[in-house]
C-alpha positions in Angstrom: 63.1 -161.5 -47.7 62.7 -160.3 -44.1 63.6 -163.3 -41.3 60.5 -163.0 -39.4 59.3 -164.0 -42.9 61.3 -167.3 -43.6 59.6 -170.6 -43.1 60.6 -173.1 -40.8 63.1 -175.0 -43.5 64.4 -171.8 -44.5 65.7 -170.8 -41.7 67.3 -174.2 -40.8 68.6 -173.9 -44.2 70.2 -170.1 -42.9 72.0 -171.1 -39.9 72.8 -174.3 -41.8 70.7 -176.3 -39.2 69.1 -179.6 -39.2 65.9 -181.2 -37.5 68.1 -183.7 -35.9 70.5 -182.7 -32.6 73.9 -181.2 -33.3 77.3 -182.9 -32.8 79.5 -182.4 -30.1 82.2 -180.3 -32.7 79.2 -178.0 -33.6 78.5 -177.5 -30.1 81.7 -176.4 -29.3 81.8 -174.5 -32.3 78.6 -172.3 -31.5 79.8 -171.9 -27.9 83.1 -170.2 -28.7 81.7 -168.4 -31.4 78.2 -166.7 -29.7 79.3 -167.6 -25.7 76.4 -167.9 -23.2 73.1 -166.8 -23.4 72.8 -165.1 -20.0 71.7 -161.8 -18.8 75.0 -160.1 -16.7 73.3 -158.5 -13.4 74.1 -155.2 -13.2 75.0 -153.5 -10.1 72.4 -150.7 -9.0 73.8 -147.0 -8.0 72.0 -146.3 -4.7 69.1 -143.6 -5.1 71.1 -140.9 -3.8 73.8 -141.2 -6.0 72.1 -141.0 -8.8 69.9 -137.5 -7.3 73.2 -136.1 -6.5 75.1 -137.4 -10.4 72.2 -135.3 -11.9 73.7 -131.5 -10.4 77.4 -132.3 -11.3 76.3 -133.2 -14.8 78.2 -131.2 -17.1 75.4 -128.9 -18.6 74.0 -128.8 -15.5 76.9 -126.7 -13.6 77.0 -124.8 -17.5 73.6 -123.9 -16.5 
């Protein structure tokens, strides 16, 4: 069976979830194990630098 298919209980049943809120050891447990849910920002090459990367590409100097 697919996951987008699973019913509510089923997937509790899965991650071996509950309804009721998880204990501090759990907790701790998850966090080391998955680590944050955060999106990383990225630093952005300027314009430029990204026209000028595209002529020292390798096949383009081949070409």
């Amino acid at each position: 069976m697919k996951i987008h298919q699973f019913t509510a209980n089923q997937t509790l049943l899965s991650l071996n979830g509950s309804y009721e809120e998880l204990s501090q050891v759990e907790v701790e447990y998850r966090m080391d194990e998955c680590r944050l849910n955060r999106i990383e920002e990225v630093r952005d090459e300027s314009l430029i630098f990204r026209f000028i990367k595209e002529f020292i590409h390798f096949f383009a100097l081949v070409l």
